[in-house]
C-alpha positions as CSV (number, residue, x, y, z in Angstrom):
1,X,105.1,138.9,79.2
2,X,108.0,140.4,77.7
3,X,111.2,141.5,79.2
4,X,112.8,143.4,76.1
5,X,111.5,146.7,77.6
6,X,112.1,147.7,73.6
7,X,108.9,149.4,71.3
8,X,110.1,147.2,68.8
9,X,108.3,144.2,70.0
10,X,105.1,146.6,69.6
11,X,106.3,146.9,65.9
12,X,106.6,143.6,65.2
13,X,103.3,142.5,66.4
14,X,101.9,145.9,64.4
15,X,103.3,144.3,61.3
16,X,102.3,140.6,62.1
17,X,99.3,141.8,62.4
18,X,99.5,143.7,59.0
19,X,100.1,140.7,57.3
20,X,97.5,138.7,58.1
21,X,95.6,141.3,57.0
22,X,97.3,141.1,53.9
23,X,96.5,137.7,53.7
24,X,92.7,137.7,54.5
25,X,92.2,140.2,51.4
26,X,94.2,137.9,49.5
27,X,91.7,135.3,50.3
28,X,88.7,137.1,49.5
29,X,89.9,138.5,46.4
30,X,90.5,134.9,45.8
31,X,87.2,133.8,47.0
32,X,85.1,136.5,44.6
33,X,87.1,135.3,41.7
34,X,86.0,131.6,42.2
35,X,82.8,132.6,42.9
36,X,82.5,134.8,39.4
37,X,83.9,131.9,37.6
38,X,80.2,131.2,37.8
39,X,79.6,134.2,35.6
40,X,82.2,133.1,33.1
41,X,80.8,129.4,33.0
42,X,77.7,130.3,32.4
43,X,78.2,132.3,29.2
44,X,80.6,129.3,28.2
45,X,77.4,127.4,28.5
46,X,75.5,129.4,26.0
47,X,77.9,128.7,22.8
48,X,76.9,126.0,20.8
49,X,77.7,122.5,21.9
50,X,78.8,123.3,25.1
51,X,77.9,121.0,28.5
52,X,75.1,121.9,30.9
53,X,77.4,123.7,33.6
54,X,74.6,124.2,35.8
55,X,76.8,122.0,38.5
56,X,79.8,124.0,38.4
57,X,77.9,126.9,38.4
58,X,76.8,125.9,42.4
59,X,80.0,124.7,42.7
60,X,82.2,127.8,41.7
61,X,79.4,130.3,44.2
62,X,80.1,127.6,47.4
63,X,84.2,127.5,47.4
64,X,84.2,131.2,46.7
65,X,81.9,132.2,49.3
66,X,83.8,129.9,51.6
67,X,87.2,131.4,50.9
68,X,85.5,135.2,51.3
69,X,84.3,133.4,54.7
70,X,88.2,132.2,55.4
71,X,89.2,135.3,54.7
72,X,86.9,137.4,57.3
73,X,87.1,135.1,60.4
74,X,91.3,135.7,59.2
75,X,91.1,138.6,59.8
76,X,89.1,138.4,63.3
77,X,91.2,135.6,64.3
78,X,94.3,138.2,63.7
79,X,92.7,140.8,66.1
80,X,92.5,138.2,68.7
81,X,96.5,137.5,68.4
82,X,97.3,140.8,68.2
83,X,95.3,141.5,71.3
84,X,96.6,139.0,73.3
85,X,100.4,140.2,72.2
86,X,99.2,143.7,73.3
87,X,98.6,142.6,76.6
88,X,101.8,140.9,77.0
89,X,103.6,143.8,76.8
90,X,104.8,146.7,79.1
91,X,103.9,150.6,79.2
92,X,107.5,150.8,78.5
93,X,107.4,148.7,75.1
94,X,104.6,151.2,73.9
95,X,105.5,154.7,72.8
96,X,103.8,157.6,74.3
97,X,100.9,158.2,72.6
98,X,100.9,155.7,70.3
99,X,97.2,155.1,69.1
100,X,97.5,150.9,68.9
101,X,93.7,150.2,68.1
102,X,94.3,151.5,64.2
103,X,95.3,147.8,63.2
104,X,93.1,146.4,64.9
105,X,90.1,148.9,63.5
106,X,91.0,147.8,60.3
107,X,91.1,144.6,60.1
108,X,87.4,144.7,61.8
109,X,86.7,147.1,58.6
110,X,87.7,144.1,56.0
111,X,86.4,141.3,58.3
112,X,83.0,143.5,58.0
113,X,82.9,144.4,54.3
114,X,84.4,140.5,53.6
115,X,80.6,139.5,55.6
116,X,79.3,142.5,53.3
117,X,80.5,140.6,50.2
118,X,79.0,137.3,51.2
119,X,76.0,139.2,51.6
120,X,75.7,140.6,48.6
121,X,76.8,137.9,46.5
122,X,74.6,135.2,48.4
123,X,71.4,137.5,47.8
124,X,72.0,139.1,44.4
């Protein structure tokens, strides 16, 4: 519990929270790149004397769709911190009327659309 009786605490945790957002889209955007490497390798494949990349192909989908993964259960694992750092802290350290469920409504957005992606790209 904190004992600093100062909304800044509330801050901090808003923008800790903020960042791991940051860094969840970071892996995803990551993730679909890997995984459209594919893409790339595979019309590589089609020039003239150029290896069977059938291999790397697989390869390239699996590491990207885990980093998309990384990235959503990042950003669930973020609400769960931020949660437990909102309960630590005192109707005092929270400005009136401050609507603190925003950061965690959208990080539950991009964990949702990051399982949207996997989806899509799993099935297409």
């Amino acid at each position: 519990m904190s004992d600093l009786n100062d909304p800044r605490v509330l801050f901090a945790a808003e923008r800790t929270l903020l960042a791991w957002n940051r860094t969840s889209l970071s892996l995803m955007a990551f993730g679909f790149v890997i995984e459209r490497f594919g893409l790339f390798l595979r019309y590589v494949a089609h020039l003239p004397g150029a290896p069977p990349t059938v291999t790397l192909q697989r390869v390239s989908f699996w590491i990207g769709i885990a980093f998309i993964a990384l990235g959503a259960w990042v950003a669930l694992a973020a609400i769960a911190q931020y949660r437990v750092a909102l309960a630590s802290l005192r109707p005092v350290e929270i400005p009136p009327g401050y609507r603190t469920s925003v950061g965690i409504w959208l990080n539950a957005l991009v964990a949702a659309l990051g399982v949207a992606l996997m989806l899509y790209l799993t099935f297409s």
